[in-house]
C-alpha positions as CSV (number, residue, x, y, z in Angstrom):
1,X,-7.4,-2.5,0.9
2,X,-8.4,-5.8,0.0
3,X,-8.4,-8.5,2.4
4,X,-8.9,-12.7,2.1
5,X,-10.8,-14.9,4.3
6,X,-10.2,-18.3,4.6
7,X,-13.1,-19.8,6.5
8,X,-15.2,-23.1,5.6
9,X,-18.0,-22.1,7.9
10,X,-20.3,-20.4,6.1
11,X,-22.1,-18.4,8.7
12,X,-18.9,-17.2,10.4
13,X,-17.3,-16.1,6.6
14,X,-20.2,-14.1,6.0
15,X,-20.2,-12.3,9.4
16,X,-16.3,-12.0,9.1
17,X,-17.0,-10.8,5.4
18,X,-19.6,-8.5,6.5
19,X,-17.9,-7.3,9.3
20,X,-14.5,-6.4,7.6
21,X,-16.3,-4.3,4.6
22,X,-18.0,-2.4,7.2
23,X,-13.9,-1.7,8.5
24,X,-14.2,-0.5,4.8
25,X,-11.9,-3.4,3.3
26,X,-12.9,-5.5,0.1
27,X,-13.5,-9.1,1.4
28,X,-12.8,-12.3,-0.5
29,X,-14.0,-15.2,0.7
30,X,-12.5,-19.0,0.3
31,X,-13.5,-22.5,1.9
32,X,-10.9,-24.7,1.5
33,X,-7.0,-24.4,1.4
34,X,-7.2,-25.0,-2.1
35,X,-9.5,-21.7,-3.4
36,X,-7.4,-19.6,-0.9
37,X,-3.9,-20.8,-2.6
38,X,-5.5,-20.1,-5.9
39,X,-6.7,-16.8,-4.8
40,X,-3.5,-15.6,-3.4
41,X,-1.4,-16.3,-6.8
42,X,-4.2,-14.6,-8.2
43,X,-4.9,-11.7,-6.8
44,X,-2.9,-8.9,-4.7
45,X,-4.3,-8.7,-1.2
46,X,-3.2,-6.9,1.7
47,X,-3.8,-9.2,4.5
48,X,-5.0,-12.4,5.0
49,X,-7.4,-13.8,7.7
50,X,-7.3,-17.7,8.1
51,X,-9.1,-19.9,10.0
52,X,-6.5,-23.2,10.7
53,X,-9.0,-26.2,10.5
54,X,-9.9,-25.8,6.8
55,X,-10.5,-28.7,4.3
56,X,-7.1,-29.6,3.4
57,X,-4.8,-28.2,3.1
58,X,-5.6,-27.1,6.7
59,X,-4.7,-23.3,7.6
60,X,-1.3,-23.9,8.8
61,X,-0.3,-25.7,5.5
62,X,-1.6,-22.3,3.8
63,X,-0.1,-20.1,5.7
64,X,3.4,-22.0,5.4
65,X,2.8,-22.5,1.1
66,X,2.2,-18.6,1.2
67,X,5.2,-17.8,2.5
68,X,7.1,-20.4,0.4
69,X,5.4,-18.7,-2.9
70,X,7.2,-15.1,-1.4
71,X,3.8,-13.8,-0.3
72,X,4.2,-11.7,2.9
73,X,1.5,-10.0,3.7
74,X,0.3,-10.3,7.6
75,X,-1.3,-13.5,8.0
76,X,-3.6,-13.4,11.1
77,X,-4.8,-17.2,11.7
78,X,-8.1,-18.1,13.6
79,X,-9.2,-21.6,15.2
80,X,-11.3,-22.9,18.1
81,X,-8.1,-24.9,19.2
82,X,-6.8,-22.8,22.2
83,X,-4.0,-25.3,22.9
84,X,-0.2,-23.3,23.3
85,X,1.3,-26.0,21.0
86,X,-1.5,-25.0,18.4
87,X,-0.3,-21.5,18.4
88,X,3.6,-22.6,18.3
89,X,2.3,-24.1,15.1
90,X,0.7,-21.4,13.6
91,X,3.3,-18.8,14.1
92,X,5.8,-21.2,13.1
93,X,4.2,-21.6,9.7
94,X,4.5,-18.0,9.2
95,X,1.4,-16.7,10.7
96,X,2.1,-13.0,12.4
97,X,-0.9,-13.5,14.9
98,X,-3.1,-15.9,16.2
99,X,-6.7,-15.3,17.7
100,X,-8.5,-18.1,19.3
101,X,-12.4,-18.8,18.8
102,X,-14.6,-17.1,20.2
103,X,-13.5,-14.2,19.6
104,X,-14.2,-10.5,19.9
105,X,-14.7,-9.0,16.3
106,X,-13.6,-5.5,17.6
107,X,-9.9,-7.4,19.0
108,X,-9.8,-9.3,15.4
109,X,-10.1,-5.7,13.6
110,X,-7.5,-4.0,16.2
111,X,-5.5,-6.8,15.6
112,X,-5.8,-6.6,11.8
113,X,-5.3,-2.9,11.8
114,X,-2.0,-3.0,14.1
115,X,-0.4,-5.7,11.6
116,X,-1.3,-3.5,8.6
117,X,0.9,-0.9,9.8
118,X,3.7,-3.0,11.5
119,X,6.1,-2.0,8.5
120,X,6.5,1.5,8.4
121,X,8.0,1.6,5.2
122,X,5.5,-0.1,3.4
123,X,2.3,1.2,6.1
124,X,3.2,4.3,7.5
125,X,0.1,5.5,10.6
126,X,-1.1,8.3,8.4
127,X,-0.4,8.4,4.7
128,X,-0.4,12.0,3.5
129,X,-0.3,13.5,0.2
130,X,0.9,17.2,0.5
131,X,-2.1,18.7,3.1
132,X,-4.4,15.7,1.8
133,X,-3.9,12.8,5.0
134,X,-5.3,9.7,5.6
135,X,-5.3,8.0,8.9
136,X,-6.0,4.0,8.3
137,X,-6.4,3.4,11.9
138,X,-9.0,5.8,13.1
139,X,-10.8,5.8,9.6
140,X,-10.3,9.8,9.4
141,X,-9.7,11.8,6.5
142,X,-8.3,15.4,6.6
143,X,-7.5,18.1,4.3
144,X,-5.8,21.2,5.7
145,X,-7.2,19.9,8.6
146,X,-10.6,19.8,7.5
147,X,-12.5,16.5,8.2
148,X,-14.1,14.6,5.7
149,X,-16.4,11.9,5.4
150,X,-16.4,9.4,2.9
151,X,-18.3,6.0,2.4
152,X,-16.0,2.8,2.7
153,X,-15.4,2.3,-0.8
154,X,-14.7,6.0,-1.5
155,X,-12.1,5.3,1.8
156,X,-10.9,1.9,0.5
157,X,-10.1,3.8,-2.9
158,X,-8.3,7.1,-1.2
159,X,-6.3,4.6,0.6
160,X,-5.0,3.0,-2.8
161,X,-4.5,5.8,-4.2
162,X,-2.4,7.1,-1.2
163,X,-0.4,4.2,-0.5
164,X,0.4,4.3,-4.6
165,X,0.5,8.3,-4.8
166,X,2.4,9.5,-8.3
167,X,1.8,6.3,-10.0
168,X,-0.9,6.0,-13.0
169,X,-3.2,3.3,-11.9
170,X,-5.1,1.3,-14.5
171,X,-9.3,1.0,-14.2
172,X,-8.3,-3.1,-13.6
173,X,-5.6,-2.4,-10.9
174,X,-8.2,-0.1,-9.1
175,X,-11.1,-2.5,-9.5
176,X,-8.4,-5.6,-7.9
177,X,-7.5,-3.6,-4.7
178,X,-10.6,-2.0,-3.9
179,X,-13.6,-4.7,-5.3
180,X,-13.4,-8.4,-4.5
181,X,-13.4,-10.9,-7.1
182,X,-17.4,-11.6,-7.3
183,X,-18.2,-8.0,-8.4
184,X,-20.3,-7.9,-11.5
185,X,-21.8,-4.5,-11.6
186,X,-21.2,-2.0,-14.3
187,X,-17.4,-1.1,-16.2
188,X,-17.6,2.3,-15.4
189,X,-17.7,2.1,-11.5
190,X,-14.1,3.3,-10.9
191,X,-15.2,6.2,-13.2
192,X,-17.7,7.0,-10.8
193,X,-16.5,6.7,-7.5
194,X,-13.0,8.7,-8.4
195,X,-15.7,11.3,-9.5
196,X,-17.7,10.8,-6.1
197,X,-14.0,11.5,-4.4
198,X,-12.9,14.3,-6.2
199,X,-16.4,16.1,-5.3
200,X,-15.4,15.4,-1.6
201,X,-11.5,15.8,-1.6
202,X,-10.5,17.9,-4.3
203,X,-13.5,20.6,-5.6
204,X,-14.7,22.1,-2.3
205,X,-11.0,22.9,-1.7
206,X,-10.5,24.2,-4.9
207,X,-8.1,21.2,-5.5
208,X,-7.3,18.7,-8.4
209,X,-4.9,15.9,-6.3
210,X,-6.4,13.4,-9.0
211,X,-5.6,13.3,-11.8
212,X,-7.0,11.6,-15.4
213,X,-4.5,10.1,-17.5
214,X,-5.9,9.6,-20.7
215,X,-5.8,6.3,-21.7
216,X,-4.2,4.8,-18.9
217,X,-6.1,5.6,-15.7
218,X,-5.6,8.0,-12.4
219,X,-3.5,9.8,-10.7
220,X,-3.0,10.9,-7.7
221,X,-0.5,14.1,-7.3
222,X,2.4,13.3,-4.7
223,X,2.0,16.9,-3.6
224,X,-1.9,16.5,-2.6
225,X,-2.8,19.0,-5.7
């Protein structure tokens, strides 16, 4: 899933950042109210993390222009103001949490991960494909029961696939949900991490749950394969 932070310090966006990818999200990072406006019309991300005293517009401005623009996915703000009025505020603009600074990274994350799955139409707790399941919370993958291990981007790609299961994803789709906007490495890398998943989820099973469409991208079978 891919995930913006909003955060004009730059030591703190780059621990959040590094932190976050290592929850196995993609991480975009803004500095200002403006870049993160720009990036949510731009691009479809699952969650937003936003720290409120931002060059202007401040966070709770964002967070109340997001919501105007239709964008509803969870908004978790962050700010060194501990103040109850401050978190009135914040929630009032829209915000679906609110975290005061400091902060424990492992309360941000639980947080995060207990708003991703608040709608249970949109996040169920485990998303499943026939015997093929995916639990976002715990990190854990299973087929037939069978654990398996997978790096964070093969996770962060299983999970798109999963959440989107029986609908042909485009190469561009895939690299927007599961690579942030800075990546600059080769065309082919979807090719090759659907490849490293299919040797983990699908061959030593004896299994095909993703499928190529030719011409239009992958697949991945409702029915697990």
């Amino acid at each position: 899933m891919r995930l913006l932070v909003v955060e004009d310090d730059v030591k703190m966006a780059a621990l959040l950042k590094r932190g976050l990818e290592r929850e196995c999200y993609a991480v975009d990072v803004s500095s200002t109210g403006t870049e993160a406006l720009w990036a949510a019309q731009e691009f479809p991300y699952g969650g937003v993390v936003l720290d409120a005293m931002i060059p202007a517009p401040d966070g709770f401005e964002v967070c109340r222009q997001l919501r105007e623009m239709g964008k509803w996915m969870p908004v978790i703000m962050l700010t060194a103001r501990g103040a109850v009025g401050d978190r009135v505020r914040g929630l009032d603009a829209g915000a679906d949490d609110y975290l005061p600074k400091p902060f424990s990274f492992a309360e941000l994350f639980a947080r995060l991960r207990a708003l991703l799955r608040r709608d249970p139409g949109e996040r169920p707790t485990v998303l499943a494909a026939g015997p093929l399941r995916l639990d976002p919370a715990s990190r854990e993958v299973r087929r037939g029961g069978v654990p398996i291990t997978l790096s964070a981007r093969e996770f962060s790609l299983l999970e798109l696939l999963l959440r989107r299961k029986g609908e042909v994803l485009s190469r561009t789709a895939v690299l927007e949900h599961v690579w942030d906007f800075a990546y600059d490495g080769t065309s082919n890398v979807v090719d090759v991490y659907i490849r490293y998943l299919r040797d983990k989820i699908d061959r030593p099973f004896g299994r095909s749950a993703i499928e190529t469409v030719r011409g239009a991208g992958y697949r991945l079978r409702a029915d697990g394969g």
